[in-house]
C-alpha positions in Angstrom: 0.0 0.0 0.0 1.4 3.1 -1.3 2.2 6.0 1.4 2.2 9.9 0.9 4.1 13.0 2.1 3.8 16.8 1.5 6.7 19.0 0.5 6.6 22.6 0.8 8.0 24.9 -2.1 8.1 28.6 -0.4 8.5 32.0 -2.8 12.0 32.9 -1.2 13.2 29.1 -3.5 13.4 27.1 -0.3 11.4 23.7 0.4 10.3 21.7 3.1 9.6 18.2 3.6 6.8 17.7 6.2 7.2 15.1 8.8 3.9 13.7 8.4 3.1 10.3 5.9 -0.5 9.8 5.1 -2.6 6.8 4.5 -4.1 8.7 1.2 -3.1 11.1 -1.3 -6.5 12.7 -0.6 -5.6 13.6 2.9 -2.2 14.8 2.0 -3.4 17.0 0.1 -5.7 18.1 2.5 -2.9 18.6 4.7 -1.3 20.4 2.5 -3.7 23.3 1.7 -4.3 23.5 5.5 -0.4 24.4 5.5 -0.6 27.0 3.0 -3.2 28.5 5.0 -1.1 28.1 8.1 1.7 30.2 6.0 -0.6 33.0 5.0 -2.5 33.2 8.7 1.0 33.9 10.0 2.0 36.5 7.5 -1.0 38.4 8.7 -0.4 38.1 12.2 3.1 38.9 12.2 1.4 41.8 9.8 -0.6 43.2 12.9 1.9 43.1 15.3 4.4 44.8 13.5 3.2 46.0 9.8 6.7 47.7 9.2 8.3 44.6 9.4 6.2 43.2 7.9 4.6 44.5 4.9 1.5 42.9 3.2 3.2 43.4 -0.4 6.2 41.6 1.2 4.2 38.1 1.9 5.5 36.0 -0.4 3.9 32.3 -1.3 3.6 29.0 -0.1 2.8 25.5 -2.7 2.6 22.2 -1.9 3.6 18.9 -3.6 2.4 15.6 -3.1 4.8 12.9 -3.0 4.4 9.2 -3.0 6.8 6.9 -1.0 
């Protein structure tokens, strides 16, 4: 039975290969978008507490990948 992970491909050209394996592609996926969210929640609450720092025009991107293994 075929197992799935998520990699992370970030606008600044670095990636990141998440911890978590999943039963389905499906739900990697899932888990996937829910990280993307995660990175564009944070942008805007680092935005709030500091908007100098951190400029909305300054948030970047986050993609995912699905990857069997």
């Amino acid at each position: 039975m075929s197992k799935y992970k998520v990699i992370m491909h970030y606008s600044d050209g670095t990636d990141e290969e998440l911890d978590d394996i999943f039963e389905s592609e499906s739900d990697a996926s899932e888990h996937g978008q829910y990280m993307c969210s995660c990175f564009h929640q944070g942008y805007e609450i680092l935005n709030m507490s500091n908007p100098g720092d951190y400029p909305p025009e300054n948030e970047g991107d986050a993609d995912y990948e699905v990857i069997e293994i």
